[in-house]
C-alpha positions, 0 to 999 in steps of 0.5 A: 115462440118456442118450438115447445109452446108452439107444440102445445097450442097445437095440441089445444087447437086439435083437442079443442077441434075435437070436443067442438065436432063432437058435442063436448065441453072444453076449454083448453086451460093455461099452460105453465109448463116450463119445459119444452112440450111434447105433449105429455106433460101432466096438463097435456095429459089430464086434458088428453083423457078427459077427452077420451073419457068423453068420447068413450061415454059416446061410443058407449051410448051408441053416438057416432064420433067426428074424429080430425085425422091427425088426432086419429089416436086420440081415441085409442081408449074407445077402441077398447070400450067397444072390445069390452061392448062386444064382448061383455059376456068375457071374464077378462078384461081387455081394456088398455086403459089407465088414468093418471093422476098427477099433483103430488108434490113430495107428497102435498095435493094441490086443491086444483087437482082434486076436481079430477076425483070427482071426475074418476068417480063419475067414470067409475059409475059408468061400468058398475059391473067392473073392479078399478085398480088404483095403483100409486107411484113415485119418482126415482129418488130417495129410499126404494123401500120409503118411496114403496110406502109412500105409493102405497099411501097414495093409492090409499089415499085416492081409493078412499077418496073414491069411496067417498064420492059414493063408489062401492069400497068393494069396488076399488083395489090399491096397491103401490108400485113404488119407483118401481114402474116409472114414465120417465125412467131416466128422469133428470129434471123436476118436469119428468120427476113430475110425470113419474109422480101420479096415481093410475086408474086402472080397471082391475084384473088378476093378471094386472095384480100378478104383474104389478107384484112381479115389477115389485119383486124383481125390481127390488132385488136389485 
């Protein structure tokens, strides 16, 4: 076996240790990842988070977690929801949360991927109080100033599915990032082409906006 696909069933095999211990339905999914995985290819990843979506709606609701060791920074997502349990009374927001989104091929969606939006929907509905970001991103190719469009178009486009899925349009911001604030910023392969490719979740903040839009200027006088 490949050292890469030795990794990914490990990761499985912990992932899937976790959910048992703690009362969660999970079944790991087939892996097609071609490259040599390290853990953040984009199943790897949507797997990762719907497990940190899982524990967080635990923690929020008073439940103890069983965490194995070695997946210890799995929950670094709950660390945060209980910031923001401790201190709700707080104007800022200091969650260091982000959920990517991946599947955009040149810009088709696979419909596989869409459950995912069910999901960030449902998500959403657990912080009624909170404004989400929906930030869209593109890989490193092609015209800077198409590829700003196109990220624009893709946070659109997430945001109304949101909105569909009966969250308040009020309650959700877009914006696009462009090629601007990659994960893979020396991308070389279609794998990390992929991983730059997403739409990110976000719970929304000002300074977060004001960030996003110094990315985008600076980046772009280049």
């Amino acid at each position: 076996m490949k050292a890469g696909k030795h990794t990914c069933e490990v990761l499985k095999s912990i992932r899937k240790q976790i959910a048992d211990s703690n009362g969660i339905a999970y079944t790991p999914s087939e892996c097609t990842f071609s490259g040599e995985c390290t853990g953040t290819c984009p199943n790897c990843e949507r797997e990762r988070q719907y497990l940190e979506r899982q524990l967080s709606l635990k923690v929020n609701t008073g439940k103890m977690l069983k965490i194995i060791g070695v997946a210890a920074g799995l929950t670094s997502m709950v660390a945060c929801q209980e910031v923001k349990a401790q201190d709700s009374q707080a104007n800022e927001n200091p969650q260091a949360f982000k959920w990517d989104f991946y599947g955009f091929d040149f810009g088709q969606i696979p419909p596989t991927y869409r459950v995912q939006w069910e999901e960030m929907a449902e998500f959403i509905s657990e912080f009624p109080e909170d404004t989400f970001l929906v930030v869209g991103h593109t890989d490193m190719r092609g015209n800077a100033k198409y590829n700003l469009k196109l990220s624009e178009k893709r946070a659109e486009y997430l945001s109304q599915e949101l909105i569909r899925r009966g969250i308040d349009s009020t309650r959700i911001k877009s914006v696009g990032c462009g090629m601007y604030d990659p994960v893979e910023p020396n991308a070389q392969d279609e794998a990390e082409h992929e991983r730059n490719r997403r739409v990110s979740l976000e719970f929304y903040s000002p300074e977060r906006l004001q960030e996003i839009e110094k990315i985008i200027k600076k980046k772009g006088k280049k």
